[in-house]
C-alpha positions as CSV (number, residue, x, y, z in Angstrom):
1,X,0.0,0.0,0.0
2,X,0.8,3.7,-1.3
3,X,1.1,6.5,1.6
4,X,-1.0,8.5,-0.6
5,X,-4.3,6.2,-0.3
6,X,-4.1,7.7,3.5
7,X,-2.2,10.6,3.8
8,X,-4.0,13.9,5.1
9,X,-4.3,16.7,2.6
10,X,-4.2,20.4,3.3
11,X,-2.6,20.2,6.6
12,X,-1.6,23.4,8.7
13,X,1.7,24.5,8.6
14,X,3.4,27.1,10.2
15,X,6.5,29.0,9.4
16,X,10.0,29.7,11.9
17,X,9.0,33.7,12.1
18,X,5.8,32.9,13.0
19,X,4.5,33.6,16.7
20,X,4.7,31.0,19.1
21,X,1.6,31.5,20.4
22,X,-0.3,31.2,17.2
23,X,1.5,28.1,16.6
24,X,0.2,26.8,19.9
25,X,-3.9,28.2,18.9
26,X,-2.8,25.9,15.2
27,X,-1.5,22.7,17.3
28,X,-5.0,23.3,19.6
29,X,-7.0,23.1,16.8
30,X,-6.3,20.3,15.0
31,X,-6.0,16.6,15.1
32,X,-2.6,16.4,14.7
33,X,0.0,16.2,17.2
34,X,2.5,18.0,15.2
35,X,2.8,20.7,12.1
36,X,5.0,20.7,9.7
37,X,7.2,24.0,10.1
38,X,8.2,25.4,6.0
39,X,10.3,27.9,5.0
40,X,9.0,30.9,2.6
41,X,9.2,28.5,-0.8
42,X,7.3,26.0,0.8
43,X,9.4,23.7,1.6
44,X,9.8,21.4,4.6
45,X,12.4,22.4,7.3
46,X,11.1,20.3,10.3
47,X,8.1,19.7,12.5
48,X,6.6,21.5,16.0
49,X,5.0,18.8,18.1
50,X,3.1,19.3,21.3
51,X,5.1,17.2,23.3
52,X,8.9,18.9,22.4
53,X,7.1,22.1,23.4
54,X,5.6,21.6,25.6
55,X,9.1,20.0,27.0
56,X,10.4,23.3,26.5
57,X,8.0,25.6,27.6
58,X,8.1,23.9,31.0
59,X,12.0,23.9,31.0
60,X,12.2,27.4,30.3
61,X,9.5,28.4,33.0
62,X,11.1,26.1,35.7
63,X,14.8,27.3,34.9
64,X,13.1,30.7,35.1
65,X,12.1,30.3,38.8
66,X,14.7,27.7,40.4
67,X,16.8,30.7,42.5
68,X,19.3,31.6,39.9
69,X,20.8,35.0,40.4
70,X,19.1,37.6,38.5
71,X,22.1,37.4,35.6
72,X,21.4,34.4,35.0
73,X,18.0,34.1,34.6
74,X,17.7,37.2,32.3
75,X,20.8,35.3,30.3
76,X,18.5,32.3,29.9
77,X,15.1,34.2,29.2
78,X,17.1,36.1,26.4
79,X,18.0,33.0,24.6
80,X,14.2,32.1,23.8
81,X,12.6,34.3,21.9
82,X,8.1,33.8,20.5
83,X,9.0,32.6,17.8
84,X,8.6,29.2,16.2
85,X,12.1,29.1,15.6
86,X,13.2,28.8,18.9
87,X,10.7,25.9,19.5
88,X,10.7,23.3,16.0
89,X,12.4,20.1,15.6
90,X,14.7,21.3,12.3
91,X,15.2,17.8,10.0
92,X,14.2,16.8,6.9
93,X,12.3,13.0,7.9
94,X,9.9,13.5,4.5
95,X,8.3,11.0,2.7
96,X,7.3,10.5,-1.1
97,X,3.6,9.7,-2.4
98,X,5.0,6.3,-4.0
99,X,7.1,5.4,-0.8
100,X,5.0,2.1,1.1
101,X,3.2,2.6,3.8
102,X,5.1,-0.5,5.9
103,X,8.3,1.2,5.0
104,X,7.3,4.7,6.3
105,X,5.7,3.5,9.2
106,X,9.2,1.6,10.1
107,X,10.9,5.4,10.2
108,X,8.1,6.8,11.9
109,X,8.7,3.8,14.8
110,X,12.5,3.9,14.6
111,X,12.5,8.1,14.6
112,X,9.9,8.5,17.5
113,X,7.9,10.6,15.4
114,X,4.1,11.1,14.9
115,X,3.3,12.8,12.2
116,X,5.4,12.5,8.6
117,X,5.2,15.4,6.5
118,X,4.4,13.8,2.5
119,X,6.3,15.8,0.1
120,X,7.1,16.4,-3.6
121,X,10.3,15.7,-5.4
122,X,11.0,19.3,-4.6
123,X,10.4,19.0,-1.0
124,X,7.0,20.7,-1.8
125,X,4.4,19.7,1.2
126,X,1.6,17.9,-0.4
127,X,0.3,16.2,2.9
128,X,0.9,14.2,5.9
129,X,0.5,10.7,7.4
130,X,0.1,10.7,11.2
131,X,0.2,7.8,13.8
132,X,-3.8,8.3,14.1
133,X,-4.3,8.2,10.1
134,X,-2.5,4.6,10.4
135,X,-4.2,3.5,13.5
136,X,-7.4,4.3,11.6
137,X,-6.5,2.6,8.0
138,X,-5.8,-0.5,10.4
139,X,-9.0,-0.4,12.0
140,X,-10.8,-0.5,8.8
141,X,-8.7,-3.0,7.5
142,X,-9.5,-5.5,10.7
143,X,-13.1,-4.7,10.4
144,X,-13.4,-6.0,6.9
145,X,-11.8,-8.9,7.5
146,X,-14.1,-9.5,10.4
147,X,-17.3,-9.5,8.0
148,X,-15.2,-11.7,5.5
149,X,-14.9,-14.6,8.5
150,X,-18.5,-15.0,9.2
């Protein structure tokens, strides 16, 4: 089986300038754990998920208050800026329209990752295919072979 029989079109995407806080209203609003992050040609630099910031929104608020002097924590709040940048997972884990689905979900397993963004030769989001999407196309699969055993 092709990814593109279940890969999710039109996903949101968000870009490295962008605010972090309307990344965080994007990741609240939609099924997805993760978006892809693209640069101003469209192309796919690397993912936000909920659970790397989230990571890092905590870190930075408990570094913030743990009794460093007042140097340091100004040093450390400095370093983060709102913007997606400061936040996103930068790599380029992509996969193809014609790639298998058994082979992608191998990555997905071996990376840790969620949500794979589907691109075009030139690195052109087209879509993505997401743990859930799977989960679902399995669950469809099982049920008919249920009905085919009775």
């Amino acid at each position: 089986m092709k990814i593109k029989d279940i890969m999710l079109l039109n996903p949101k995407t968000i870009k490295p300038h962008e605010n972090i806080l309307k990344a965080i209203n994007l990741l609240i609003s939609v099924p997805e754990s993760s978006l892809p992050v693209i640069n101003k040609k469209g192309k796919v630099i690397g993912e936000l998920n909920q659970k790397d910031l989230l990571l890092k929104l905590i870190a930075k608020q408990r570094l913030s208050s743990e009794g460093l002097d007042f140097e340091a924590i100004k040093n450390l709040q400095s370093s983060f800026s709102n913007i997606v940048d400061d936040f996103f997972n930068k790599h380029e884990i992509v996969a193809y329209l014609d790639d298998e689905l058994s082979d992608i979900i191998q990555i997905m397993y071996d990376k840790g990752i969620s949500t794979i963004p589907i691109v075009d030769k030139r690195k052109k989001l087209l879509g993505i295919l997401t743990d859930i999407a799977i989960l679902r196309h399995y669950k469809q699969i099982t049920k008919g072979n249920k009905k085919g055993k009775k």
